[in-house]
C-alpha positions as a Python dict, from the first residue, in 0.01 Angstrom:
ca = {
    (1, 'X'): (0, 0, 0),
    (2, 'X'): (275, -25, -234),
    (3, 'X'): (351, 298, -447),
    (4, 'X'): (614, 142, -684),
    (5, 'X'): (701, -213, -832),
    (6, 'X'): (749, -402, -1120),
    (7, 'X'): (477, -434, -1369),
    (8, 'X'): (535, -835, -1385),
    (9, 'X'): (466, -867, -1038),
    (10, 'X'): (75, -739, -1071),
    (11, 'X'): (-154, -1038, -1102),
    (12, 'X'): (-293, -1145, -1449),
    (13, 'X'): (-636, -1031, -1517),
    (14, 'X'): (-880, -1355, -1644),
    (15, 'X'): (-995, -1234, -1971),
    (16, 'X'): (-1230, -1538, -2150),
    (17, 'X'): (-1223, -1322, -2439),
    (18, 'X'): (-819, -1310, -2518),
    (19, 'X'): (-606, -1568, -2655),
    (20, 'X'): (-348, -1791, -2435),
    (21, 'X'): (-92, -1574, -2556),
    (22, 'X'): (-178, -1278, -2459),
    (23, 'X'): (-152, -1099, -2098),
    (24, 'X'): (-319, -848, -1930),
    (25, 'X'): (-264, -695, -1585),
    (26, 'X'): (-379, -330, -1431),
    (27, 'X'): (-160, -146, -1357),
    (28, 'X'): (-395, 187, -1239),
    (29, 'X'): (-767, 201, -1196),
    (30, 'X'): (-1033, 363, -973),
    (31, 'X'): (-899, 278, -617),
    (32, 'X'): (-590, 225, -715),
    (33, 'X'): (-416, 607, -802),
    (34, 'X'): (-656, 705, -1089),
    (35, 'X'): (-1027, 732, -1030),
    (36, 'X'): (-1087, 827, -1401),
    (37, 'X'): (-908, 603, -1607),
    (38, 'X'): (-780, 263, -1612),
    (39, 'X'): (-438, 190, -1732),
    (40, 'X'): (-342, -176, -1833),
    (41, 'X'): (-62, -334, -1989),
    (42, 'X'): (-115, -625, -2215),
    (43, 'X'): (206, -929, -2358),
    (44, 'X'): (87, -1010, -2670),
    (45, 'X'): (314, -1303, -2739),
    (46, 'X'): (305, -1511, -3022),
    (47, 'X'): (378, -1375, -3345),
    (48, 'X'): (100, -1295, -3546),
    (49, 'X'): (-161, -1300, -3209),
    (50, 'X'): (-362, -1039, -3222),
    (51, 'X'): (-623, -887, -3023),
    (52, 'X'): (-1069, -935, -3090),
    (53, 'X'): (-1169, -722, -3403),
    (54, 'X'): (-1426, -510, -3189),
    (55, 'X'): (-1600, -197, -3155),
    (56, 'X'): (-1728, -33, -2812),
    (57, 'X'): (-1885, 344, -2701),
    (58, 'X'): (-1522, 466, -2533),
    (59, 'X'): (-1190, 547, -2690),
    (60, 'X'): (-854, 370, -2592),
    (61, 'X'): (-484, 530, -2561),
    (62, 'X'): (-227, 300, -2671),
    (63, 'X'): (166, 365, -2600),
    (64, 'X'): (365, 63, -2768),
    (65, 'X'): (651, -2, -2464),
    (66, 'X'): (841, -273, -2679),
    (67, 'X'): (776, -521, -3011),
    (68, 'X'): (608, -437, -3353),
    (69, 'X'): (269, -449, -3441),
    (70, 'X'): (-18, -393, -3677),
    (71, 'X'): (-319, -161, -3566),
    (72, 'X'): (-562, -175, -3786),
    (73, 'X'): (-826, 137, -3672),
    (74, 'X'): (-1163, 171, -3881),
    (75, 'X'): (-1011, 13, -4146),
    (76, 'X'): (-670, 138, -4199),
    (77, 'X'): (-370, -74, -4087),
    (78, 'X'): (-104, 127, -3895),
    (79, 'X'): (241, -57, -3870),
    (80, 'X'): (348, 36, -3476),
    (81, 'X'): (672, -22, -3295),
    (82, 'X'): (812, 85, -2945),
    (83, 'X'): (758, 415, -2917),
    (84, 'X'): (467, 481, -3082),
    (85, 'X'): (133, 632, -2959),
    (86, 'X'): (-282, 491, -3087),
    (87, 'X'): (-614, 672, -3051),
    (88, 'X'): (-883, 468, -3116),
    (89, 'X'): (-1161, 692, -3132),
    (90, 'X'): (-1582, 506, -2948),
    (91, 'X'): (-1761, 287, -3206),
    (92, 'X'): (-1485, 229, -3460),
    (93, 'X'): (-1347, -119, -3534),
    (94, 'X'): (-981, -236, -3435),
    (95, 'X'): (-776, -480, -3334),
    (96, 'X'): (-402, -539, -3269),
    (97, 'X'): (-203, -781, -3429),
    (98, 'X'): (233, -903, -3338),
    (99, 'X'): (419, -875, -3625),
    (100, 'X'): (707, -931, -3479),
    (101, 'X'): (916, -1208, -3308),
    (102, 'X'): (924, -1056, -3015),
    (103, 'X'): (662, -1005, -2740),
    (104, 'X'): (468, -679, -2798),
    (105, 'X'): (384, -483, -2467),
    (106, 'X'): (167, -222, -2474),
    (107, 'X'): (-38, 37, -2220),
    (108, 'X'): (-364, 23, -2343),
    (109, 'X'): (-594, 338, -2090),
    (110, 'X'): (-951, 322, -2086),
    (111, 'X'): (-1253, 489, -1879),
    (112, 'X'): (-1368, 291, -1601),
    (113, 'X'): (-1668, 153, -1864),
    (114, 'X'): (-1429, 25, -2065),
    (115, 'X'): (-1242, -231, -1826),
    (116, 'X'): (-1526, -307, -1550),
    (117, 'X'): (-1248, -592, -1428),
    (118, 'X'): (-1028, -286, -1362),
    (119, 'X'): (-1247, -143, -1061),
    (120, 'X'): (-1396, -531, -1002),
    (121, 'X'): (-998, -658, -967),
    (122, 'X'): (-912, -344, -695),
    (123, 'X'): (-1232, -446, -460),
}
């Protein structure tokens, strides 16, 4: 089992409910180093791509790795660039949205609830 590696090198996660332009892979999950969260790191591409408006019962924790974008949580729009942090709390509205013209990464960490594909993926 590898314990190191590039984050490009994980395999792409299907996702029917993302646009083409944006990427998701995972990087931790239960059987793979952390049993009570999972950890995955979307490429949001195209400028102006942005992520389903949606609402769910657990919270995400978002670290912005590289790009601009707009988070818009329960309502309020919160302009986000590398180096910035997100909470979005269960059962409020977001989405995220490039503003940029660059590729926005991001780590997006869930419970295992939240990203069934992350424990699915790791089987």
């Amino acid at each position: 089992m590898l314990l190191a590696g590039k984050i490009s090198d994980i395999p792409q996660a299907e996702e029917a409910s993302h646009a083409a332009d944006i990427e998701k892979r995972i990087v931790f999950a239960p059987g793979k180093f952390w049993n009570d969260y999972v950890a995955r790191h979307f490429s949001v591409k195209g400028k102006n791509t942005q992520t389903p408006f949606h609402t769910h019962d657990w919270p995400h924790y978002i670290l912005i790795l590289s790009g601009r974008c707009n988070a818009t949580i329960d309502g309020t729009v919160y302009p986000l660039e590398k180096g910035c942090w997100a909470h979005v709390p269960p059962n409020v509205e977001h989405f995220i949205e490039n503003t940029g013209e660059e590729p926005l990464e991001f780590i997006c960490i869930v419970p295992p609830e939240g990203d069934p594909a992350g424990s699915a993926a790791l089987a």
